[in-house]
C-alpha positions in Angstrom: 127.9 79.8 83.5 129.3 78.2 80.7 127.9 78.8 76.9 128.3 76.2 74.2 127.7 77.4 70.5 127.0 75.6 67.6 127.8 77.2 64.3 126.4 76.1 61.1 129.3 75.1 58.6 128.5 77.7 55.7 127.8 80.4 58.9 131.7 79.6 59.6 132.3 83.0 57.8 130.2 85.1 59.6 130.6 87.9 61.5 132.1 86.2 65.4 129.2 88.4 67.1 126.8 86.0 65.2 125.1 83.2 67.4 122.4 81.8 65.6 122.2 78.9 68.0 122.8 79.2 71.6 122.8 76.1 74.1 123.1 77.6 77.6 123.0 75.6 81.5 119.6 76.3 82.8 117.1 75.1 85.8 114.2 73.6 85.5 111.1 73.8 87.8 109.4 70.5 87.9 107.0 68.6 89.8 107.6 64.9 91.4 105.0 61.9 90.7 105.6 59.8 93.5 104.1 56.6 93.0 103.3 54.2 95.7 100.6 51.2 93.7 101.1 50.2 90.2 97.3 49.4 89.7 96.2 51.5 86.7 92.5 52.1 87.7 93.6 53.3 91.8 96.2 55.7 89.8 93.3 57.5 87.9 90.8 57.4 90.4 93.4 59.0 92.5 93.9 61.8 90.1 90.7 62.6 89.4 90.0 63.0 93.2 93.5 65.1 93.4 92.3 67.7 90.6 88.5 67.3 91.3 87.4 67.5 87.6 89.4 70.4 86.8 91.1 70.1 83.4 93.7 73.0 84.0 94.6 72.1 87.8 98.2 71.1 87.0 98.8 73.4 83.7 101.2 71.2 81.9 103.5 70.9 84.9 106.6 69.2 83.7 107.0 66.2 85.9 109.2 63.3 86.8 107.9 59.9 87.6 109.2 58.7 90.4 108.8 54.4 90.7 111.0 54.1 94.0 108.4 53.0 96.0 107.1 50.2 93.8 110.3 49.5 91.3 110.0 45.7 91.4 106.6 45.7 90.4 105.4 45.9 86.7 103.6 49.3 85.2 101.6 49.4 82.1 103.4 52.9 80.7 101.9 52.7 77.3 98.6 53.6 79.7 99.8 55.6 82.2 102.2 58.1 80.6 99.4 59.1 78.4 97.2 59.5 81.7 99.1 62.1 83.4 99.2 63.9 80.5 95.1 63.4 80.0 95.5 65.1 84.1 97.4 68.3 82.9 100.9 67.1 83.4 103.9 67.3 81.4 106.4 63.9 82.4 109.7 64.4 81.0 111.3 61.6 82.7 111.5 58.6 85.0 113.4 57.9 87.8 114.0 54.4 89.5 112.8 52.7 86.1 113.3 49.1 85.5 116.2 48.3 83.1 113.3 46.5 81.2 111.1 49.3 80.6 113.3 51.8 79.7 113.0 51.2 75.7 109.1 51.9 76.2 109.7 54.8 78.6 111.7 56.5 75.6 109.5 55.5 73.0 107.1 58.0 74.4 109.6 60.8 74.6 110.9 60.6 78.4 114.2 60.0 79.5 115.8 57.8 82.2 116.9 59.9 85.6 119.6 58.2 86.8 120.3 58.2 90.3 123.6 58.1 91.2 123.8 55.8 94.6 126.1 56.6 97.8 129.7 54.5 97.8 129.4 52.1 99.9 132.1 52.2 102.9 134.8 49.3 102.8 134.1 46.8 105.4 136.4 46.7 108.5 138.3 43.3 108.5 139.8 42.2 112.5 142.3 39.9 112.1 141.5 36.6 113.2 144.7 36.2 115.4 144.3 39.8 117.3 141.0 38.8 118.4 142.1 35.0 119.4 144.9 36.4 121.8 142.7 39.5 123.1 139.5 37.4 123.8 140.7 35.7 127.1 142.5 38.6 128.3 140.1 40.5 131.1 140.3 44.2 131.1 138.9 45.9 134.8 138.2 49.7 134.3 137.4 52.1 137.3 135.1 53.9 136.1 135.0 58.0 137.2 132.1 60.0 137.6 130.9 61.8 135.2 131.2 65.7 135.0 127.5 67.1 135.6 126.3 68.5 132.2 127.1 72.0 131.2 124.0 74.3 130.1 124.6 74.8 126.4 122.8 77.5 125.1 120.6 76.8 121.7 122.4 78.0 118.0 120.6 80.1 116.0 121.4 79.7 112.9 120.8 82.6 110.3 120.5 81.9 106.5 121.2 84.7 104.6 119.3 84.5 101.1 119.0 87.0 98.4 115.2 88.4 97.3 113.8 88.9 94.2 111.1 92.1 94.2 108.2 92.4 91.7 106.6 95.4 91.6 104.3 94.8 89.2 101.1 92.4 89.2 101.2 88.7 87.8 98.5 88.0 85.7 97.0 85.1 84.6 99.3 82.4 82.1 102.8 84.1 84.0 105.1 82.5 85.8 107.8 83.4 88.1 110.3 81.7 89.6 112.8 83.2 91.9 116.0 80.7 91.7 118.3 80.2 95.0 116.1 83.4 96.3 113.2 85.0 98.2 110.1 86.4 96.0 108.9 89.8 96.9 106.0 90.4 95.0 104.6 94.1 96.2 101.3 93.9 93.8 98.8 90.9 92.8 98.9 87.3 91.9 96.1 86.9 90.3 93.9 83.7 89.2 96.0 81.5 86.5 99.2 82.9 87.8 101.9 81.1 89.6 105.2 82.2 91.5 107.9 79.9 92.0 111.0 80.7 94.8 113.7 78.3 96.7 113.0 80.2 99.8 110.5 82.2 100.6 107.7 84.1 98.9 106.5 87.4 100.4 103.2 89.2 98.9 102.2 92.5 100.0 99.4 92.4 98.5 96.1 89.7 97.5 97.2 86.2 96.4 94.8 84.2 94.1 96.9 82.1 92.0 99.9 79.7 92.7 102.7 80.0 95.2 105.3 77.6 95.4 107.9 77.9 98.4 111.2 76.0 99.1 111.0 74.8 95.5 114.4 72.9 95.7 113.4 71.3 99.4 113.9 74.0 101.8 111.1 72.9 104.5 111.9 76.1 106.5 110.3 78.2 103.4 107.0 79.8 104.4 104.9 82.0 102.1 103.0 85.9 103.6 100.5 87.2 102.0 98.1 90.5 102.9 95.3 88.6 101.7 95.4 85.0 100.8 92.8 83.5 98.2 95.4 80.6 96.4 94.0 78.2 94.4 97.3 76.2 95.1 100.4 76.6 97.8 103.2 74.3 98.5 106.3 73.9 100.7 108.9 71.9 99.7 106.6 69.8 97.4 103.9 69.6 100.1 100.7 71.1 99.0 96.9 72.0 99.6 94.3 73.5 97.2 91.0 74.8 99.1 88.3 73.5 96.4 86.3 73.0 100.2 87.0 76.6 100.9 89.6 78.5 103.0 90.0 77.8 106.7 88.6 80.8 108.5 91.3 83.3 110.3 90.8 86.7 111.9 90.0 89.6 109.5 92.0 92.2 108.6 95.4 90.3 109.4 98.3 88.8 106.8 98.5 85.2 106.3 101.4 82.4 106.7 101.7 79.4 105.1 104.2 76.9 106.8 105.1 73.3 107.0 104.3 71.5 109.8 105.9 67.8 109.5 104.4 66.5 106.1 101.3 68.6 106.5 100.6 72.6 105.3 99.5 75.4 108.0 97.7 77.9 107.5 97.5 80.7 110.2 97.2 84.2 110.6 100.3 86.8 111.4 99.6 88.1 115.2 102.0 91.6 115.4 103.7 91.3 118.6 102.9 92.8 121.8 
């Protein structure tokens, strides 16, 4: 990791131990506003159906704006940035932004994501005369039989990521997030809590607050807990709140959350045998 110092000019004297400013690399956790309709009034009836009232449901989230779906079509961000904000989150930037609105985006504070776009491959150019003189020329192939196919057992492929362990509780306002890792979490996550992990997050113990799995897109994340009570989960951005309750599962067993195509799971952990 690399770390960049800023000095002061009259601190130039100092002691070289003396950092009184530090600008270090660091991560970010934060969430992705996908939009698909640019009509104001659909946007914030669909968020106040998506938080159900709740003024603390995404707890200043920061969050990126992402306009991909509709980018040719115009958005009133004077009224909208101050919306998801009104909703509990955070933005910080926009991605996919017209080159027209970026002077408003920044007037509120935001920057522009830019999304660097794949090179596109040179095009393969026949010459003209090649293809003339091949054209009338017939080509007859015999054509042998096929081998029969060989059995080809399936790959398992093992991922071997390093864990974070917490052995102590996560109360409410705390926040965790285990980067390029497991969680381990071996006491509670209570209410107003939230843990945060690129792969998976394991609880022995009750979960009532947030858990966030596969943070940086890892679909294959799941999330175990001895008793599970969340007020949010999510896979690889995918998530489900249970304001309606919690789907019922047999008592006295741990609980798995998992992705199932674009959809959350919930079931409980049979031991084998």
């Amino acid at each position: 990791m690399q770390i960049y110092t800023i000095f002061p000019p009259d601190a130039m004297q100092n002691s070289l131990t003396r950092k009184p400013i530090e600008i270090k690399i660091s991560t970010v956790v934060a969430v992705a506003i996908l939009l698909h309709d640019s009509s104001f009034p659909v946007l914030e009836t669909a968020l106040k159906e998506m938080t159900a009232g709740s003024p603390d449901f995404f707890d200043d989230e920061f969050a990126v704006i992402d306009v991909e779906a509709i980018t040719e079509q115009a958005l009133d961000w004077n009224a909208l940035i101050p919306l998801f904000k009104a909703h509990g989150l955070n933005p910080v930037a926009v991605r996919h932004a017209r080159e027209e609105d970026h002077a408003t985006i920044r007037g509120h504070g935001l920057s522009i994501d830019v999304v660097s776009k794949p090179r596109a491959e040179p095009e393969l150019k026949v010459d003209a005369q090649v293809e003339q003189q091949a054209a009338p020329v017939e080509v007859v192939a015999e054509v042998a039989a096929a081998p029969a196919p060989v059995a080809v057992e399936p790959q398992v492929i093992i991922r071997n990521m390093p864990a974070v362990v917490i052995d102590t509780p996560v109360r409410a306002g705390q926040r965790i997030y285990a980067r390029g890792a497991d969680l381990i979490i071996t006491a509670s996550v209570n209410n107003g809590a939230e843990v945060i992990a690129d792969g998976s997050i394991h609880i022995y113990a009750p979960l009532r607050g947030r858990a966030l799995a596969g943070a940086t897109g890892n679909t294959e994340a799941r999330i175990f807990a001895l008793t599970m009570e969340p007020e949010l989960v999510s896979i690889a951005g995918i998530y489900r709140t249970f304001e309606n309750g919690f789907p019922p599962l047999q008592p006295h067993h741990p609980v798995q959350v998992k992705l199932l195509g674009d959809s959350i799971e919930v079931s409980s952990v049979k031991s084998a045998g």
